[in-house]
C-alpha positions as CSV (number, residue, x, y, z in Angstrom):
1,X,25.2,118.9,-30.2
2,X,23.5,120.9,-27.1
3,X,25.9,118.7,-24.5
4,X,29.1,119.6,-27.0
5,X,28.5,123.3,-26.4
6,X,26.9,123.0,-22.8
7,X,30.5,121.2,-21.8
8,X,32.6,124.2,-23.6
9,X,30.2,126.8,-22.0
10,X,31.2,125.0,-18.6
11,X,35.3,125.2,-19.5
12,X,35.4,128.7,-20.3
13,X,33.5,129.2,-17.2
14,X,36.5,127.5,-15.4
15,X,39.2,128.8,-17.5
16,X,37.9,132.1,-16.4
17,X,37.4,131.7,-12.6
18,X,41.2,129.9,-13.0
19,X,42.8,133.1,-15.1
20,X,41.3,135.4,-12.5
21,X,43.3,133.8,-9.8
22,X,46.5,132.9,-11.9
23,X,46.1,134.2,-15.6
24,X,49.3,132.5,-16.5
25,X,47.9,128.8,-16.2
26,X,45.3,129.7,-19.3
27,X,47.1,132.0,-21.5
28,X,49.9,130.3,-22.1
29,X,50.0,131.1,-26.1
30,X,50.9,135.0,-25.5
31,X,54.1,136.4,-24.1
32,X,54.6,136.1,-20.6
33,X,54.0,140.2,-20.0
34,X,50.4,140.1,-21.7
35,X,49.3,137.4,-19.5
36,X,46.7,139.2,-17.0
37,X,43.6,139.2,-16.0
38,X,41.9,142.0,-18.4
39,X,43.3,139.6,-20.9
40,X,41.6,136.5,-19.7
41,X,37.8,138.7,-19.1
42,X,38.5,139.6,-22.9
43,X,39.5,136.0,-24.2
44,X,36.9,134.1,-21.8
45,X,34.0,136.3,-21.4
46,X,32.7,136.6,-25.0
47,X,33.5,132.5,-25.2
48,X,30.8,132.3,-22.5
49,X,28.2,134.8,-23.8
50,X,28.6,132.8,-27.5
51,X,28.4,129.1,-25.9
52,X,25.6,129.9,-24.0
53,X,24.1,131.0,-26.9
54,X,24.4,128.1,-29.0
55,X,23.7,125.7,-25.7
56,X,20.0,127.1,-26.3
57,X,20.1,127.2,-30.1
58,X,21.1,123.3,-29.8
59,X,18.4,122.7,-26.8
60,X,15.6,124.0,-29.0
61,X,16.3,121.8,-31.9
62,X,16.7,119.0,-29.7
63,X,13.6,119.0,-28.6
64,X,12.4,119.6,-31.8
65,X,13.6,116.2,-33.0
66,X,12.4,114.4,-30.3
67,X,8.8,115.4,-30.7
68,X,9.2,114.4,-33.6
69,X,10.5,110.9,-33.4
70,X,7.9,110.8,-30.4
71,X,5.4,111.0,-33.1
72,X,7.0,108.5,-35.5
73,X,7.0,106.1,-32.7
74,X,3.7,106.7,-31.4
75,X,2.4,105.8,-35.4
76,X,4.8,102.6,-35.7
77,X,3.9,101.3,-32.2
78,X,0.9,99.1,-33.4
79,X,2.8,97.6,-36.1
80,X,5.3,96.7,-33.5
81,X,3.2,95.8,-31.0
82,X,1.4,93.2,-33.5
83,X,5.5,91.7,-34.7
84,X,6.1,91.8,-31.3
85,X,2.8,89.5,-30.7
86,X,3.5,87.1,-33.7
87,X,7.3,86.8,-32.8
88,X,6.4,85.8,-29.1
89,X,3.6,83.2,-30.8
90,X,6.5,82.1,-32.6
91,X,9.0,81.8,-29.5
92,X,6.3,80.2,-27.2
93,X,5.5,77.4,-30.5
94,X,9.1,77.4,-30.3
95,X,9.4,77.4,-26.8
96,X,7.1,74.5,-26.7
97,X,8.4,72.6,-29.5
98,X,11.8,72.6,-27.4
99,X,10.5,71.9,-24.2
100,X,8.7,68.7,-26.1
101,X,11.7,67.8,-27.9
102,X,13.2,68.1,-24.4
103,X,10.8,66.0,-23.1
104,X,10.9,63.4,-25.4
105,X,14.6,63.6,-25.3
106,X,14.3,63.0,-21.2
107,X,12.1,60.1,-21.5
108,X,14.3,58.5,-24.2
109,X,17.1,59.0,-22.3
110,X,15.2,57.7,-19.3
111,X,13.7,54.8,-20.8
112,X,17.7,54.1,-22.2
113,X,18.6,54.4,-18.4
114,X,15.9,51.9,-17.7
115,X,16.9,49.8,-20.5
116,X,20.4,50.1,-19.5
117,X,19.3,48.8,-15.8
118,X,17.7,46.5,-16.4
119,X,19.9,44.9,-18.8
120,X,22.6,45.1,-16.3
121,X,20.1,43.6,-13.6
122,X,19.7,41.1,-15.9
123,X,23.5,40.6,-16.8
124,X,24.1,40.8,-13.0
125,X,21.3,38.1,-12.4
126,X,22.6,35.7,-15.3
127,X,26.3,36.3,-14.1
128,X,25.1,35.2,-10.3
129,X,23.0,32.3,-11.3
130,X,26.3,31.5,-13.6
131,X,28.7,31.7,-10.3
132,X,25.6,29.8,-8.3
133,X,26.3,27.0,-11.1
134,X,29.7,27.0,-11.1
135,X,30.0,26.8,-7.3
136,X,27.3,24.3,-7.1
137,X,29.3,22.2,-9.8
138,X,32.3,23.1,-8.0
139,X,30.5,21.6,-4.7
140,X,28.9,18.6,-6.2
141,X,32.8,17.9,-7.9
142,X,34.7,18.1,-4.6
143,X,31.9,16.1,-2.7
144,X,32.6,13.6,-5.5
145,X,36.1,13.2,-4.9
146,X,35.9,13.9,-1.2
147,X,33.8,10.3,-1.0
148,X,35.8,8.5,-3.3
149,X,38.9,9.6,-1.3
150,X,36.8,8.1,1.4
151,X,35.9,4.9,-0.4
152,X,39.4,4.7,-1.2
153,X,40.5,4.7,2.3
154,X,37.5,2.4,3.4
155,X,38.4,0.0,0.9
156,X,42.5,0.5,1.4
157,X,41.7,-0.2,4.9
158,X,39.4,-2.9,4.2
159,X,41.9,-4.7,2.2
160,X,44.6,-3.8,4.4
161,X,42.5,-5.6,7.8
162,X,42.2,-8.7,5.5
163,X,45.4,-9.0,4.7
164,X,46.1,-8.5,8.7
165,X,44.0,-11.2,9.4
166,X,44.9,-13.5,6.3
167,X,48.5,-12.9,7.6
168,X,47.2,-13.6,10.8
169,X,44.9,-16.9,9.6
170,X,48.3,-18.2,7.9
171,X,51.1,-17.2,10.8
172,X,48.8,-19.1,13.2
173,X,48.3,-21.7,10.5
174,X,51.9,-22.4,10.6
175,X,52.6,-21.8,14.5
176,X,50.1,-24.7,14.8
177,X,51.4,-26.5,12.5
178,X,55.0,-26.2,13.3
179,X,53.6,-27.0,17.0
180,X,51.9,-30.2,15.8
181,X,55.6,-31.1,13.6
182,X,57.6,-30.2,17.0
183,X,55.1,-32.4,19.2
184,X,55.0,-35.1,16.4
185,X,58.8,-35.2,16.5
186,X,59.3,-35.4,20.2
187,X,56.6,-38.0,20.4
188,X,58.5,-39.4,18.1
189,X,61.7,-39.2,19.5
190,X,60.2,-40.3,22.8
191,X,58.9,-43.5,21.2
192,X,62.1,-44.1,19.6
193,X,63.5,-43.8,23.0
194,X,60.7,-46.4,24.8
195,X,61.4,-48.6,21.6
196,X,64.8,-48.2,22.6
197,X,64.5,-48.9,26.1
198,X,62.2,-51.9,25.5
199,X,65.0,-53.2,22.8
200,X,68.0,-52.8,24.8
201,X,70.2,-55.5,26.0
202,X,69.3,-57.2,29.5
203,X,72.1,-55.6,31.3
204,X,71.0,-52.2,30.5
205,X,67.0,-52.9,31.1
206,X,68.3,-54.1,34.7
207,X,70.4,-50.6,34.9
208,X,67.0,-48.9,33.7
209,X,65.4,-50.6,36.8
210,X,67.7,-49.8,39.3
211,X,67.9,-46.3,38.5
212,X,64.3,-45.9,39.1
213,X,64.7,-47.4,42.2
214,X,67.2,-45.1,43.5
215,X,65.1,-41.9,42.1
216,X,61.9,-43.3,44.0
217,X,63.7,-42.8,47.4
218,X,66.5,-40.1,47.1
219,X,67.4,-37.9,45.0
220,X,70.6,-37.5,42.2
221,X,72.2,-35.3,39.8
222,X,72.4,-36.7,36.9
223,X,76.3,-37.5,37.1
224,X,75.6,-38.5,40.8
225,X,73.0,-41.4,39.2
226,X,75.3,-42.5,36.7
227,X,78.2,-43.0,39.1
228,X,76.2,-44.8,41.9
229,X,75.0,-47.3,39.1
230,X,78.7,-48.0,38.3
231,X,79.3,-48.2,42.0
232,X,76.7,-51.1,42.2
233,X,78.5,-53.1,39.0
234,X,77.1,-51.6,35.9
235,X,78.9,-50.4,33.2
236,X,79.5,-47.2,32.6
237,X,77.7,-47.5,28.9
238,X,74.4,-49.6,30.8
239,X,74.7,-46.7,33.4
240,X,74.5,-43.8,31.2
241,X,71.6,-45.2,28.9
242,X,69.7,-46.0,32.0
243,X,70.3,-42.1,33.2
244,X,69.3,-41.3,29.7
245,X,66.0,-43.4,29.5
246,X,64.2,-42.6,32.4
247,X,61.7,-39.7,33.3
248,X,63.0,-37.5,35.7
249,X,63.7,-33.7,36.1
250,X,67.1,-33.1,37.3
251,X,65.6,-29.5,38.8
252,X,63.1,-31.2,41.1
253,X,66.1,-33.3,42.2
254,X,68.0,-31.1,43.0
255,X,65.4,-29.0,44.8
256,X,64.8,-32.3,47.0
257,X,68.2,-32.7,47.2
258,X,69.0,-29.2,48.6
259,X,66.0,-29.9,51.4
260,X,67.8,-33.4,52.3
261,X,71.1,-31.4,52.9
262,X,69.4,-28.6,55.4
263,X,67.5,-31.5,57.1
264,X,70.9,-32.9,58.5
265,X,73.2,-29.9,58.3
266,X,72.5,-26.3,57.9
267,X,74.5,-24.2,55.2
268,X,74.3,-21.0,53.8
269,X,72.9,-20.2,50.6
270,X,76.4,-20.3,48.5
271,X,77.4,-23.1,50.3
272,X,74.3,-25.2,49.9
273,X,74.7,-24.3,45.6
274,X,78.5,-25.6,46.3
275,X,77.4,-28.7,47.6
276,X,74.9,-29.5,44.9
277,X,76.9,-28.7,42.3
278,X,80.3,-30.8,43.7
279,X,77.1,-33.5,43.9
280,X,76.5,-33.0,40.1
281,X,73.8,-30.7,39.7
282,X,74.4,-28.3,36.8
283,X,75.4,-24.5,38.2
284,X,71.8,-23.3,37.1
285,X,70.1,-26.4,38.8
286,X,71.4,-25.8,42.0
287,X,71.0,-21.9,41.8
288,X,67.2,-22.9,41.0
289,X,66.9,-25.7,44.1
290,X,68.5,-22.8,46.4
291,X,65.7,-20.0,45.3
292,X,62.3,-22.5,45.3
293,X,63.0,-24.3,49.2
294,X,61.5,-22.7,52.1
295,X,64.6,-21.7,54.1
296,X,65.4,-18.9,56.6
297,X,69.2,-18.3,56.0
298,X,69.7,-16.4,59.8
299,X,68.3,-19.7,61.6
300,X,70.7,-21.8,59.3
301,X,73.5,-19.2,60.3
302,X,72.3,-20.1,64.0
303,X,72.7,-23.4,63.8
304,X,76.0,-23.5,62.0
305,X,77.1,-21.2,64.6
306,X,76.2,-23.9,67.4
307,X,77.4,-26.7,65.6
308,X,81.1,-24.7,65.5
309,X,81.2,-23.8,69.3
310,X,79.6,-27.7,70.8
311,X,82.8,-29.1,69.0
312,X,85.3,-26.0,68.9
313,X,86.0,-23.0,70.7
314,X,85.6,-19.8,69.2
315,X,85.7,-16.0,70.2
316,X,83.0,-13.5,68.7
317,X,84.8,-11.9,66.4
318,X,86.4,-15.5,65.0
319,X,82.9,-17.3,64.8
320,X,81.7,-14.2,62.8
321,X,84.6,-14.4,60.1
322,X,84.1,-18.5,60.0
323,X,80.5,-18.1,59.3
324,X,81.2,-15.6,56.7
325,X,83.9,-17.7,55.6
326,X,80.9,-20.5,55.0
327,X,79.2,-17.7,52.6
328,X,77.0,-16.4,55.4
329,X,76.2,-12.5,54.7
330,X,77.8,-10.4,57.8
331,X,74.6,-9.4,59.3
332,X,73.4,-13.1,59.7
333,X,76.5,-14.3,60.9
334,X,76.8,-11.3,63.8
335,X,72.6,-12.2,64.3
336,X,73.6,-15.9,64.8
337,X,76.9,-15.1,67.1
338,X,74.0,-13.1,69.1
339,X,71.8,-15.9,68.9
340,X,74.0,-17.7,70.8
341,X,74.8,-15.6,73.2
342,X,78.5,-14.9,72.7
């Protein structure tokens, strides 16, 4: 109550200061001509004598009360002071009941946590020995198969070499054998041709003889051998199975053949495989005498070249085209014409 009229003592103070300077800003409920400033001393004035007044009367009483109250307080205070003692027994029990509950409510929830880990350490080791298992079966499966892929292939190989050989065994089995049959015919054949020989007539033994004669000392083609027989009397039948029933390679006769001819007369090498074969010797034979004599085609292109010019008279150029005429190459026949000296 003393602060209401202590704050309405301190307005009319300010209401008065104010309506000293401008008495129209606080008298604002009277007529504009009776606003002045003997009006505001008489409206304001007494307000502040009277709230002063009653700013003490209130003060007083104030104080009064709070004696008083000091007093009630002062009497309660042990009272209060002993609940205040049993409530803060109470709140430490409580306090300590919660901070054990707490406690106990850590340590379950650690001992869960440890729980917990160690039951996933546990899953976790049981999983890894699991995978460990599985790889090691996985391992020990694929080594399985891996070595029988690998006895497979030994034994597909294996089977495979003996087969080879077997194949082998049997192909040389019948090569030798077909070798023995082709040996065992042409003995064969050979002894029918002996028994032949032996049993043929008189005319043709004595035909048999005398070709072996002629071969011993000079050599024939086999048409050569059969005509000379018929040139001595034979027939041509006595002549041809005497050809046919002695041993004799035509090759080796007309390789000594081909050295008769270049022991008399030279030749070149074409003309020297015309002259066999117009003697009788097949194409190949005489090609084969020509290649295995020992021969040096420029000195027979030498001598040819004297023979022409001690019987005939020649000029360079027409001894060249005469020797190669005679199947002389033209660098031996201009090295013979050289030779001798033309």
């Amino acid at each position: 109550m003393g602060n209401l009229f202590f704050w309405l003592f301190f307005l009319s103070l300010l209401a008065l200061i104010v309506g000293l300077i401008k008495p129209g800003l606080v008298l604002k409920w009277l007529p504009e001509s009776k606003r002045n400033r003997k009006k505001v001393a008489m409206y304001f004035v007494p307000a502040l004598f009277v709230f002063f007044v009653l700013f003490g009367i209130a003060s007083d009483a104030v104080e009064e009360d709070v004696a008083a109250v000091e007093e009630v307080e002062a009497e309660e205070q042990p009272e209060e002071e002993v609940v205040d003692e049993d409530a803060e027994r109470e709140a430490e029990e409580i306090a300590a009941r919660e901070a054990e509950e707490q406690a106990a409510e850590r340590e379950a929830e650690e001992a869960a946590e440890r729980e917990a880990e160690e039951e996933e350490a546990r899953e976790a080791e049981e999983a890894a020995a699991l995978e460990a298992e599985e790889a090691a079966a996985r391992e020990a499966e694929e080594k399985a198969e891996r070595e029988a892929e690998e006895a497979a292939a030994r034994e597909a190989e294996e089977k495979a070499a003996r087969e080879a050989e077997e194949k082998a065994a049997r192909e040389a089995e019948e090569a030798a054998a077909r070798e023995a049959e082709e040996k065992a015919a042409r003995e064969a054949e050979e002894a029918a041709k002996k028994a032949a020989a032996e049993a043929g007539t008189v005319s043709q033994q004595q035909a048999v003889k005398q070709a072996k004669n002629y071969i011993s000392y000079t050599a024939f083609s086999k048409s050569g051998l059969v005509e000379q027989l018929e040139f001595e009397g034979y027939s041509n039948a006595d002549a041809s199975y005497a050809v046919e029933n002695i041993d004799v390679d035509w090759r080796a006769q007309a390789v000594k053949k081909a050295q008769a001819y270049l022991d008399f007369s030279a030749f070149s090498k074409s003309g020297l495989i015309e002259q066999l074969v117009f003697e009788g010797y097949s194409n190949a034979d005489a090609a084969y005498a020509v290649e295995n004599i020992t021969v040096d085609w420029k000195e027979q292109a030498v001598k040819k070249a004297q023979a022409y010019m001690d019987y005939s008279a020649f000029s360079r150029s027409g001894l060249i085209e005469q020797l190669v005429f005679e199947g002389f190459s033209n660098a031996q026949a201009v090295y013979a014409v050289d030779m001798v000296g033309l």
